[in-house]
DOTORDREN-563102 format. One record per residue (C-alpha): residue in three letters; chain; x, y, z. Coordinates in steps of 0.2 Angstrom, whole numbers. Layout:
N
> ALA_A_X_Y_Z
...
end
This chain:
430
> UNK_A_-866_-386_-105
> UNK_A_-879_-393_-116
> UNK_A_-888_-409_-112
> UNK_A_-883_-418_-127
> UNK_A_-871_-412_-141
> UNK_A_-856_-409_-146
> UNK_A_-839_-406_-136
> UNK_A_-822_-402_-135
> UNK_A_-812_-418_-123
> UNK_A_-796_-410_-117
> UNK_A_-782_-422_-111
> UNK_A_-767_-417_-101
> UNK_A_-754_-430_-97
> UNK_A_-744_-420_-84
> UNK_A_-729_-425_-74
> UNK_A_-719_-417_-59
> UNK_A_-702_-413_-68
> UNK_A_-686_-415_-54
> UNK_A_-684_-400_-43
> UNK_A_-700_-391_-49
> UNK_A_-708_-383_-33
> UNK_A_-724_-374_-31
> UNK_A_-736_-386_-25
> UNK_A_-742_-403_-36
> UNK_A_-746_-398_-54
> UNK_A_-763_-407_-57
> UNK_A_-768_-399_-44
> UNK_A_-764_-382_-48
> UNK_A_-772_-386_-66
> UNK_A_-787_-391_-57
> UNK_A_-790_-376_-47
> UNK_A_-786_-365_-62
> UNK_A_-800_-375_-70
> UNK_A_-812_-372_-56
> UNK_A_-806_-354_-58
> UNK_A_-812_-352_-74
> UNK_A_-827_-359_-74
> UNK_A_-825_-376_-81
> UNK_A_-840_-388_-81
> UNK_A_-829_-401_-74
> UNK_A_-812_-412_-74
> UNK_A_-805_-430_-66
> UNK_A_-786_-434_-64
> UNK_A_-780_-452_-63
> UNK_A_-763_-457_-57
> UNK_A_-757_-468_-67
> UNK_A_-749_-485_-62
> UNK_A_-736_-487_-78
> UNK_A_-727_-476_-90
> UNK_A_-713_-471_-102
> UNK_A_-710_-454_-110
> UNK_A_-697_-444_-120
> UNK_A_-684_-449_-106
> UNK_A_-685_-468_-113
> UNK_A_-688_-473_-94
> UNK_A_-704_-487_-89
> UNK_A_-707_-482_-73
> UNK_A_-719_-493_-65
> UNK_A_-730_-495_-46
> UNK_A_-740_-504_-36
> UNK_A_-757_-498_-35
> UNK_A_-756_-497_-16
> UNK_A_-740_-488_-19
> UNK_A_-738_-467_-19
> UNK_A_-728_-463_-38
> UNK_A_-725_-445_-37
> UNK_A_-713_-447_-51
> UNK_A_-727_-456_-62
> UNK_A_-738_-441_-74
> UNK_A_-755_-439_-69
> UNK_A_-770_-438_-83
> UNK_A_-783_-425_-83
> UNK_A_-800_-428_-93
> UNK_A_-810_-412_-96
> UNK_A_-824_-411_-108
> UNK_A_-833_-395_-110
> UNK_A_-841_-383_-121
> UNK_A_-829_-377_-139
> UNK_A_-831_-361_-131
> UNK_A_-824_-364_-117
> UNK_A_-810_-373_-121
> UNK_A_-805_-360_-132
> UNK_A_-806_-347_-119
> UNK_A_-798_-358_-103
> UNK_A_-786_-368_-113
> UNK_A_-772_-353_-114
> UNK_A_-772_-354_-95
> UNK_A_-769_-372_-95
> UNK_A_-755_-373_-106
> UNK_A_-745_-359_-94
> UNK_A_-745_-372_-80
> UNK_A_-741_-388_-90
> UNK_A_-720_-387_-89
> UNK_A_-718_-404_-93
> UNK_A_-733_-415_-101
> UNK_A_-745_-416_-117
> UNK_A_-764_-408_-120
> UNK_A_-774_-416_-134
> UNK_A_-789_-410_-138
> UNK_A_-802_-420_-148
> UNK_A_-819_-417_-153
> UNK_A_-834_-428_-143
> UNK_A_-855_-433_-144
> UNK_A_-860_-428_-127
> UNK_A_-875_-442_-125
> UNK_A_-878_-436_-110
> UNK_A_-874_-421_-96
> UNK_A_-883_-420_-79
> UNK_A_-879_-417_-62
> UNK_A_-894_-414_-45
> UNK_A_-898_-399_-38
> UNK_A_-903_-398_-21
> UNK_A_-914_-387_-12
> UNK_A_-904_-371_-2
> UNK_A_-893_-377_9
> UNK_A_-901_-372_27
> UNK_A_-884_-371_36
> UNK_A_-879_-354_21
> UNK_A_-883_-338_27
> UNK_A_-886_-324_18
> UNK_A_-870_-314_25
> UNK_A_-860_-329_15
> UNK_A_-869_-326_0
> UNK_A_-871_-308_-3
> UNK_A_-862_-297_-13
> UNK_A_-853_-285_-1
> UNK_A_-848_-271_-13
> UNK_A_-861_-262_-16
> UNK_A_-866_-245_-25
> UNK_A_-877_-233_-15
> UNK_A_-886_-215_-19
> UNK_A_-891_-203_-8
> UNK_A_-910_-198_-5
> UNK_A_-903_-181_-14
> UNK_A_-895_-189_-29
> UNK_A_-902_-181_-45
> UNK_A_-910_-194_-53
> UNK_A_-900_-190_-71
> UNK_A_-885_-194_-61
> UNK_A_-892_-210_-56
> UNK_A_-898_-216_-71
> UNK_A_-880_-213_-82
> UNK_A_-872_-223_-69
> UNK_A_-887_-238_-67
> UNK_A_-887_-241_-87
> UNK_A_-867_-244_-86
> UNK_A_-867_-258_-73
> UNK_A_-874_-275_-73
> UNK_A_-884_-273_-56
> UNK_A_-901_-266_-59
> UNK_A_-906_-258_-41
> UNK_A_-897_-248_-30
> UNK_A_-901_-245_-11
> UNK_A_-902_-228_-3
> UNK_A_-894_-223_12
> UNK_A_-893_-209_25
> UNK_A_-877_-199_29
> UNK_A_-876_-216_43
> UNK_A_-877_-228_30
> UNK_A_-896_-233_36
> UNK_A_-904_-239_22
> UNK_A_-919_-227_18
> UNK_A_-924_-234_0
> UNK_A_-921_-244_-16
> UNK_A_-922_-238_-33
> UNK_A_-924_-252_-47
> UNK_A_-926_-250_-65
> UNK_A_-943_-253_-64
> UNK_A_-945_-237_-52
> UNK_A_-934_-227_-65
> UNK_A_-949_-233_-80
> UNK_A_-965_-232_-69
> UNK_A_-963_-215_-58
> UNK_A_-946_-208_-61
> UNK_A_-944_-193_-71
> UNK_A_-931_-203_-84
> UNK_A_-925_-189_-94
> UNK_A_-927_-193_-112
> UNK_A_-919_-188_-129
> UNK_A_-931_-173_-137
> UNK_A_-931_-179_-153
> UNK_A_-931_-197_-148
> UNK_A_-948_-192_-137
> UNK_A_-955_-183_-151
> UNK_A_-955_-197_-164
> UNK_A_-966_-207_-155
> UNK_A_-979_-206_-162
> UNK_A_-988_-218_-152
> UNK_A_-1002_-209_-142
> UNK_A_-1001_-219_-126
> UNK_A_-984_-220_-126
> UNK_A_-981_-202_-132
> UNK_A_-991_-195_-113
> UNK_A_-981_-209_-105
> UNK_A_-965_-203_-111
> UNK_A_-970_-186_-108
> UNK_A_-972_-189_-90
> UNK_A_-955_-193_-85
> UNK_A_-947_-179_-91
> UNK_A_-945_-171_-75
> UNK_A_-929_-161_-74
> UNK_A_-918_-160_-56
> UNK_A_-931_-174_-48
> UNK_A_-921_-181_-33
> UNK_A_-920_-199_-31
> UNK_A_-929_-197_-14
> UNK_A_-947_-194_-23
> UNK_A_-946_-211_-35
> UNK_A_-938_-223_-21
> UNK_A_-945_-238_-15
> UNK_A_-950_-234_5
> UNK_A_-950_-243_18
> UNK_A_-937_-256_13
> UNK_A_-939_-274_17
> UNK_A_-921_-279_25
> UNK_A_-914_-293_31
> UNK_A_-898_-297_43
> UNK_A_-882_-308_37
> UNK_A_-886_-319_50
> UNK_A_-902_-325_43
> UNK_A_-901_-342_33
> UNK_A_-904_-342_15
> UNK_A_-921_-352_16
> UNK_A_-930_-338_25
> UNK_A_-923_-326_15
> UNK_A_-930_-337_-3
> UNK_A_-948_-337_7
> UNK_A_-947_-318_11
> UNK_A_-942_-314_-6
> UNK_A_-956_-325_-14
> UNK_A_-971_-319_0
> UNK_A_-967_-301_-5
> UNK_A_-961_-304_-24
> UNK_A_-945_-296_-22
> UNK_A_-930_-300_-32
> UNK_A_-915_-292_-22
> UNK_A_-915_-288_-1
> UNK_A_-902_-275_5
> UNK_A_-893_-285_20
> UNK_A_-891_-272_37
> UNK_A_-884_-273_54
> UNK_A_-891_-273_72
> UNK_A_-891_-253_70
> UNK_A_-897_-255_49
> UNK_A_-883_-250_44
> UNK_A_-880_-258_26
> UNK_A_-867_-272_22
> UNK_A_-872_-278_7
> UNK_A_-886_-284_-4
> UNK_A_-894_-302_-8
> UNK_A_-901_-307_-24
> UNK_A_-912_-321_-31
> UNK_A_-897_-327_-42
> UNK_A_-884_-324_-25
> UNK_A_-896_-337_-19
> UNK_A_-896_-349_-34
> UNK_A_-878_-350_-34
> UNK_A_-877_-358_-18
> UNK_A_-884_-375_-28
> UNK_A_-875_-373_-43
> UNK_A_-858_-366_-51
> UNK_A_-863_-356_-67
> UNK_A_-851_-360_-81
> UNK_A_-856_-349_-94
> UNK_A_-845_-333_-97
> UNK_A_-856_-317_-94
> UNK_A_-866_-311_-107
> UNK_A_-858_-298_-118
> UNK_A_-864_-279_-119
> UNK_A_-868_-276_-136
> UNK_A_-861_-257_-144
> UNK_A_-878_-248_-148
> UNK_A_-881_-238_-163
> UNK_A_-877_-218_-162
> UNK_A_-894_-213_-166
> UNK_A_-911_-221_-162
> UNK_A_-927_-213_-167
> UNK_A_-943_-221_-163
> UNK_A_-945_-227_-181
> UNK_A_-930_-237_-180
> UNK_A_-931_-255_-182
> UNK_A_-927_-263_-164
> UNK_A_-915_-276_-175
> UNK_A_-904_-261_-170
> UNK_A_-905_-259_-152
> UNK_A_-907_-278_-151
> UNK_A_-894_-290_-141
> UNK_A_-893_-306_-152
> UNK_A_-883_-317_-137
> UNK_A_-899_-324_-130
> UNK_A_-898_-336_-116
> UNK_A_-910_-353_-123
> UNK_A_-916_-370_-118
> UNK_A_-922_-384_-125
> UNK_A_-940_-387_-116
> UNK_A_-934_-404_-109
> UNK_A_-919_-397_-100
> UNK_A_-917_-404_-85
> UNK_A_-918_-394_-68
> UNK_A_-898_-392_-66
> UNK_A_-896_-386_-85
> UNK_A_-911_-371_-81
> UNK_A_-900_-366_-64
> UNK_A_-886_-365_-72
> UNK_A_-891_-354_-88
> UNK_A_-902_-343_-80
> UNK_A_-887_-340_-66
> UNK_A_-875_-338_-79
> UNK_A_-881_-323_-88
> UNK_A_-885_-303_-80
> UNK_A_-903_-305_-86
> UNK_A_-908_-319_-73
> UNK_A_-918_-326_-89
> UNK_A_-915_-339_-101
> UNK_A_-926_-341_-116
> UNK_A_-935_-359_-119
> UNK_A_-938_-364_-137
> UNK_A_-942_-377_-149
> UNK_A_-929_-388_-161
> UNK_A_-934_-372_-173
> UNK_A_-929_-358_-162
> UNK_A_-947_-355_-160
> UNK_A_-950_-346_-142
> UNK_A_-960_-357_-130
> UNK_A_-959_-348_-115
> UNK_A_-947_-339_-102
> UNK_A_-940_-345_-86
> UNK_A_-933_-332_-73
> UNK_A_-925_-335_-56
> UNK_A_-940_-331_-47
> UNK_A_-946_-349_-53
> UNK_A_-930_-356_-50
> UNK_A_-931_-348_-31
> UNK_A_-948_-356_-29
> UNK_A_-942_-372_-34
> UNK_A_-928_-373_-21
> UNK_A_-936_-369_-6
> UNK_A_-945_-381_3
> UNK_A_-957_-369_11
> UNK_A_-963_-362_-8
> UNK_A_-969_-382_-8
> UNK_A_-988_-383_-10
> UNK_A_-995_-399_1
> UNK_A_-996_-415_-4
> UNK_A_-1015_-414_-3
> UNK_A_-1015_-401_-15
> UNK_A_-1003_-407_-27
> UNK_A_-1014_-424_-28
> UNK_A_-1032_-411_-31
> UNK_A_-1021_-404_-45
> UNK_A_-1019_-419_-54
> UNK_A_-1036_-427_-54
> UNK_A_-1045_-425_-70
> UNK_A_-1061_-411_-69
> UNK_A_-1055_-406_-50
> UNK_A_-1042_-392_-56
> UNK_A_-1040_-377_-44
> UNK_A_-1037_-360_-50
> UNK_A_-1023_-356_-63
> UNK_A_-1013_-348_-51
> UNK_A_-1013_-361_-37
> UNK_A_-1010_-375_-55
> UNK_A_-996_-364_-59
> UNK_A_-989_-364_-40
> UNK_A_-989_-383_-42
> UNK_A_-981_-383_-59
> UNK_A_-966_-369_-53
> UNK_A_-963_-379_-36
> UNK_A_-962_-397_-42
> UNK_A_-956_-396_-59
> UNK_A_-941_-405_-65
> UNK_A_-939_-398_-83
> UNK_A_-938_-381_-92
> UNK_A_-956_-385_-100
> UNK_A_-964_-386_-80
> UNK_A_-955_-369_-73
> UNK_A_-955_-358_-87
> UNK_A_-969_-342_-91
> UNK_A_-979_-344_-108
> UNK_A_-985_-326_-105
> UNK_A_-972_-320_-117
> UNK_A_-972_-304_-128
> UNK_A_-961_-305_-144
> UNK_A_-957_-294_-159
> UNK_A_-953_-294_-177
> UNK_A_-936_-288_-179
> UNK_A_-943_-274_-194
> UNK_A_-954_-268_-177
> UNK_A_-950_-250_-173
> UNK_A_-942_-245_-157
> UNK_A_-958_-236_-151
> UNK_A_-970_-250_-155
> UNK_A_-959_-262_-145
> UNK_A_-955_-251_-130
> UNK_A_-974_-248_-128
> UNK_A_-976_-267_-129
> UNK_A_-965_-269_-112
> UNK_A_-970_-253_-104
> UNK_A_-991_-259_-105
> UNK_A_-988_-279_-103
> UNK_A_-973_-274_-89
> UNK_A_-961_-286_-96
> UNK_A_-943_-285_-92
> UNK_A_-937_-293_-108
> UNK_A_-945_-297_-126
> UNK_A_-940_-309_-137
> UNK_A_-935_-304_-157
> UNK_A_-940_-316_-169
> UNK_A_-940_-317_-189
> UNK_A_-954_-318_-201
> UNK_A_-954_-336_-198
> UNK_A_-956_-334_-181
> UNK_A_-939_-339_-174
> UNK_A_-927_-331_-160
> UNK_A_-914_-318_-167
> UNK_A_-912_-309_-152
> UNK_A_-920_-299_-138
> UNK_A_-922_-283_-130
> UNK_A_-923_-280_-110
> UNK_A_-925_-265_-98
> UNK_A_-907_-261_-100
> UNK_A_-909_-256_-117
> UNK_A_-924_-248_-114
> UNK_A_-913_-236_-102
> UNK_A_-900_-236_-114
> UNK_A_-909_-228_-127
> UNK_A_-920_-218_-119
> UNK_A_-908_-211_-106
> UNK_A_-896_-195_-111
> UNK_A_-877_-199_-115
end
């Protein structure tokens, strides 16, 4: 939810109609809730009531009424309500809903740091899609631009882990087969030899993969694995057993959920036109559900949008729409982990007039100490016009190595964005 805003207040008078089984039914609605990725509810019992059946039953407070309706308060985004509500009226057998619009003055919750009892084998996702060192790299990549992850680990026939291939491996070094006449519209010279250079047919994923791997065990606690992955500017760690065996994978965001229940529905994959050409406007390749913020949002508001979306980004703007900067979970990481903290001697040099450090160490300070979107987001930000052609933006990313680029209007404001998914997507054979 927003910080401040409008809302949709749903309340649900429930009662426990005679001979009904199956558990308590505000309970039930509550979980369901949970479920689905609610922001939050409350019941209260109620001490006195009368419905349709013309009966005032009444209690004590320090009595239990089972028969008496319980009410349910949720207020959440229109959204979704719209999307949850359905699910709520199935299990309401006996009761009322009312829904009523609402001026959220204010919405904020704390974030803590990682927990230090979590351990990465609770957090990490277990399921996980491997290649081969002998995987044709065309197979690779029509399978990577279909799925939401963006590395896959590489294993031996014993399930070792041997390597990882990321989308970044697939752009730098790997041989990403690309449309002919898509390649020879650009007419870009850099990005024409760059281009060039990938196409590279039955290339293995063995030749682009990442080697050695950095790994980690379940048993390690999430803490250490946020300092590993900030000490060696890695976004995701494959997760291997006492003989490296893999048995899942933990990524930044797996870590970020473990302070924070995201609430926003995932973000969804936009139908991309039948043909692109380098001259096509990126307006067409573009996805226009950006994840934003206000430059004021607090810390829990940044947690939750940037683990609520498969880009691990959210966008920060102004009241205009105009982009300020980006904040990533790398930042969000750094935030959380108590051992990303500089000193409090450092800290102290950074704020005294005239006796700054270097902008890195200013920016460390900033990341690991900030409480709003404004202190942890990037300004180093690439955007485009929405009339920029495909070609120009693409060699935008590729030379400033940006994952995403924000697409704005003449005025300068956010219509939408184009990532390295889309990238793939349009360069990548169908």
């Amino acid at each position: 939810m927003q910080l401040a805003g409008r809302a949709k207040q749903v309340t649900i008078f429930v009662g426990h109609p005679p001979g009904e089984s199956g558990g308590t039914p505000y309970l039930r609605i509550l979980d369901r809730l949970k479920a689905e990725g609610a922001a939050g509810a409350t019941a209260f019992r109620a001490v006195a009531a009368f419905g349709a059946r013309a009966h005032v039953h009444t209690a004590r407070l320090a009595d239990v009424a089972p028969d008496l309706p319980v009410m349910i308060v949720w207020i959440d985004t229109a959204e979704r309500v719209a999307r949850i509500l359905p699910h709520i009226r199935a299990l309401v057998a006996e009761g009322l809903i009312a829904v009523a619009d609402v001026d959220v003055e204010l919405y904020t919750t704390a974030v803590r740091d990682l927990p230090p009892a979590a351990t990465v084998g609770e957090v990490m996702t277990r399921s996980v899609v491997t290649v081969q060192p002998d995987t044709p790299i065309v197979e690779l990549i029509r399978d990577l631009v279909q799925r939401p992850f963006r590395a896959v680990p590489v294993i031996d026939a014993e399930r070792r882990v041997v390597g990882i291939v990321t989308n970044g491996d697939l752009v730098r070094r790997g041989g990403l087969p690309v449309r002919l006449e898509l390649l020879q519209t650009f007419e870009t010279p850099a990005l024409h030899d760059q281009l060039a250079r990938l196409v590279a047919p039955h290339r293995l994923v063995g030749e682009i993969m990442t080697h050695p791997v950095v790994t980690v065990s379940p048993d390690l606690d999430v803490r250490h694995a946020a300092e590993l992955m900030i000490k060696r500017r890695l976004k995701r760690l494959p997760v291997v057993d006492a003989e490296g065996r893999l048995v899942g994978i933990v990524s930044r965001v797996d870590l970020l959920k473990t302070v924070t229940t995201p609430a926003t529905a995932p973000m969804p994959e936009e139908p991309q036109p039948a043909h692109v050409t380098g001259a096509t406007p990126v307006r067409s390749i573009m996805t226009t559900t950006v994840p934003t913020l206000p430059a004021d949002a607090p810390l829990p508001q940044v947690v939750n949008a940037v683990a609520s979306t498969r880009l691990n980004r959210a966008v920060v703007v102004d009241a205009e729409r105009r982009v300020l900067g980006i904040v990533t979970d790398a930042e969000l990481v750094e935030r959380l982990t108590p051992q990303a903290r500089p000193g409090v001697l450092t800290v102290l040099m950074e704020r005294i007039p005239f006796v700054h450090g270097s902008q890195e160490a200013e920016e460390a300070v900033r990341h690991t100490t900030g409480t709003r979107a404004r202190d942890l987001m990037q300004t180093d930000v690439v955007t485009a016009r929405e009339d920029e052609p495909v070609r120009d933006v693409l060699a935008a990313m590729l030379d400033k190595n940006k994952k995403l680029v924000p697409i704005v209007d003449e005025a300068g404001r956010l219509t939408g964005m184009v990532d390295r998914a889309d990238l793939l997507r349009v360069l990548a054979e169908g």
